[in-house]
C-alpha positions in Angstrom: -29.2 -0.7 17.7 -26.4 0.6 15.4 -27.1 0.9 12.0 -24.2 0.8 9.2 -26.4 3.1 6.5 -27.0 7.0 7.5 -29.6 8.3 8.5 -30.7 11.8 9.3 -30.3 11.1 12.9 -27.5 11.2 15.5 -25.4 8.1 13.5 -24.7 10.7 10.2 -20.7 9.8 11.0 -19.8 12.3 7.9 -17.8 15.6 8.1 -20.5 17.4 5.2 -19.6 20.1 2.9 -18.6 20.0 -0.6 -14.4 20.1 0.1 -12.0 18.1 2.0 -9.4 15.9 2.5 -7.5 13.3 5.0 -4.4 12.0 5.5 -3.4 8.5 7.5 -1.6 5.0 8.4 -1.5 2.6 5.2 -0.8 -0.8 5.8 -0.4 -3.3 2.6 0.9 -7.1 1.7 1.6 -7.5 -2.0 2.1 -10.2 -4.4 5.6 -9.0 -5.6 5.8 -11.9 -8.2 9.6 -11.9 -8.0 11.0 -15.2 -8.5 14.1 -16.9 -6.9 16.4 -17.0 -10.0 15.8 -13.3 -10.2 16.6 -13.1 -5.8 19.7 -15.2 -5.7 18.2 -18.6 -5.7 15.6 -17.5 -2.8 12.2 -17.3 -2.8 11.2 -14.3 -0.5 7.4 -14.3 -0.5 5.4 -11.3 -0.3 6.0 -7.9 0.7 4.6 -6.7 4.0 4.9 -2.7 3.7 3.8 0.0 5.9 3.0 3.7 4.8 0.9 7.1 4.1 -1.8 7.8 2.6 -3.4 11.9 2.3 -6.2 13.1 -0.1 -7.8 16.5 -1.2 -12.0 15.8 -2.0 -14.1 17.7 -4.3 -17.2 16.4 -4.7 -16.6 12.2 -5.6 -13.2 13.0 -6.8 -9.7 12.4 -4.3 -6.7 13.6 -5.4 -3.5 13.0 -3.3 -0.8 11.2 -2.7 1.1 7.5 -1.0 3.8 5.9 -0.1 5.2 2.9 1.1 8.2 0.7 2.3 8.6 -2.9 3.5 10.2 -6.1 3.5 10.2 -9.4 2.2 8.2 -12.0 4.4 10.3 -15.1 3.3 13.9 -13.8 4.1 16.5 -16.7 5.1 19.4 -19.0 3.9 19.4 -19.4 -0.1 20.4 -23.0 -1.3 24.3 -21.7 -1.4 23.5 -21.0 2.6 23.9 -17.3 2.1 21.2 -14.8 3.5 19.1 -13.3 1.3 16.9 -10.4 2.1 15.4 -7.1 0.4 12.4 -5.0 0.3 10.2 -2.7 -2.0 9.5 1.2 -1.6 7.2 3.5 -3.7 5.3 6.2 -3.6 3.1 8.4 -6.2 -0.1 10.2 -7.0 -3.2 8.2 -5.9 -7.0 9.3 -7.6 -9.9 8.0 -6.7 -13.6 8.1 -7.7 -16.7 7.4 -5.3 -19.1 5.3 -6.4 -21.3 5.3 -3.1 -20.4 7.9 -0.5 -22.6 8.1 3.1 -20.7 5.9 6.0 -20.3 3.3 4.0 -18.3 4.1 1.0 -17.4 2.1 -2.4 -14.3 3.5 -3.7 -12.4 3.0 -7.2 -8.7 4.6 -7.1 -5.2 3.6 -7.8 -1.3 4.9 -7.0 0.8 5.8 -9.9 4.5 6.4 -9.2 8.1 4.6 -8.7 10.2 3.1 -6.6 12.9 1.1 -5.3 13.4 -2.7 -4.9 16.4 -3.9 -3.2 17.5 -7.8 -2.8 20.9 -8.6 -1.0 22.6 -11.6 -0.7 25.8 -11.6 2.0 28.4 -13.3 1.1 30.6 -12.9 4.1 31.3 -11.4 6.9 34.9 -9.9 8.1 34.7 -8.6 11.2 32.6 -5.4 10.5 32.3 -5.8 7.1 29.8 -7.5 4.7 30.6 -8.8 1.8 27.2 -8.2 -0.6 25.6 -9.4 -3.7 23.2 -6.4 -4.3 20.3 -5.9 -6.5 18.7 -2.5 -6.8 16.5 -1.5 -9.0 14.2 1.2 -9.9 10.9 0.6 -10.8 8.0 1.9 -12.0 4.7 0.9 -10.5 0.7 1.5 -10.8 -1.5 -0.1 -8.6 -5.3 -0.3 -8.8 -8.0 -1.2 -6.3 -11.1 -1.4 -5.1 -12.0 0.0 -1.7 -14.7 -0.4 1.0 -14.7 1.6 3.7 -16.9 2.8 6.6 -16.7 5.8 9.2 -16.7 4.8 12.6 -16.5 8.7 13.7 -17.1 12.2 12.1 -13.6 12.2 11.1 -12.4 9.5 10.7 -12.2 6.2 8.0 -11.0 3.0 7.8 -10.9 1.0 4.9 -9.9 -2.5 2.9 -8.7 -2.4 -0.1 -8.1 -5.2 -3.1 -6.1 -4.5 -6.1 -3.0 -5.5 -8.3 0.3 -4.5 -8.5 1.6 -3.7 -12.1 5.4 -2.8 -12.4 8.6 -2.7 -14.0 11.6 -5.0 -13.3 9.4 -8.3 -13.1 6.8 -7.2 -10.5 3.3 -7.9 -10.2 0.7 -9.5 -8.2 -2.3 -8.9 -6.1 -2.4 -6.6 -3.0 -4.2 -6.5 0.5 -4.3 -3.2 2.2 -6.2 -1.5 5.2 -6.1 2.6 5.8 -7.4 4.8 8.3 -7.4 8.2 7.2 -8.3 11.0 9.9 -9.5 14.3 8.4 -12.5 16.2 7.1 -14.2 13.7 4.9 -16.8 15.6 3.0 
């Protein structure tokens, strides 16, 4: 029988010590809140982003850092038949604070940083050229969460997170993410 909680026994899945750190995959959907009169008269959803995540530990305290890129999930034909399609990357200083640290780990944190988010419309195409309706912006972004997360080996952790997007240029809405971070987790 495999328990989740540990013990003093073989299942202690924790690295130990009083430093140390991870880095890893970062995979998030988030509720971008950008409407279709500010996308060209197209609704495109959520973003589905992939990334990195790496932290330094000391004591219940992670300091590191994140990023992330991806693209709408609802690209297509606008109303005026043109395709419309963008994306969102960021990146920034992440902190976190452990509430409850053994294998199973409760996790407050957040990423505070900037970014880019880019919606095209084309126009037309003339044999190898695009004609586009662009809209970049730069943004600013923080994004709180709550994590849960358990180690399944000695080094390794892999985690769900819940939190909300806060940003500049119209953005903001809840996020999804999962992580698995492969280091020395103290």
């Amino acid at each position: 029988m495999l328990t989740l909680l540990p013990g003093e026994g073989a299942f202690a899945q924790r690295f130990g010590g009083d430093y140390g750190g991870a880095a890893g995959f970062w995979l998030l959907y988030l509720d971008t809140g950008v409407e279709p009169e500010e996308s060209f008269g197209r609704d495109l959803g959520n973003v589905v982003a992939m990334g990195g995540r790496l932290f330094f530990q000391t004591g219940r305290v992670r300091l590191g850092g994140a990023f992330f890129g991806g693209s709408f999930a609802n690209e297509g034909l606008n109303s005026d038949g043109f395709q419309v399609k963008g994306g969102l990357s960021a990146g920034g200083f992440t902190a976190e604070y452990l509430i409850h640290q053994q294998n199973l780990e409760v996790v407050v944190g957040g990423l505070a940083g900037g970014g880019t988010l880019n919606i095209e419309e084309q126009l037309a195409v003339s044999g190898d050229i695009e004609t586009l309706r662009r809209r970049r912006e730069s943004v600013f972004l923080a994004y709180p969460w709550a994590r849960i997360a358990y180690n399944p080996a000695p080094f390794v952790n892999a985690g769900l997170e819940l939190g909300y997007l806060i940003g500049t240029q119209g953005i903001g809405g809840f996020g999804v993410g999962l992580d698995i971070l492969v280091g020395l987790i103290p």
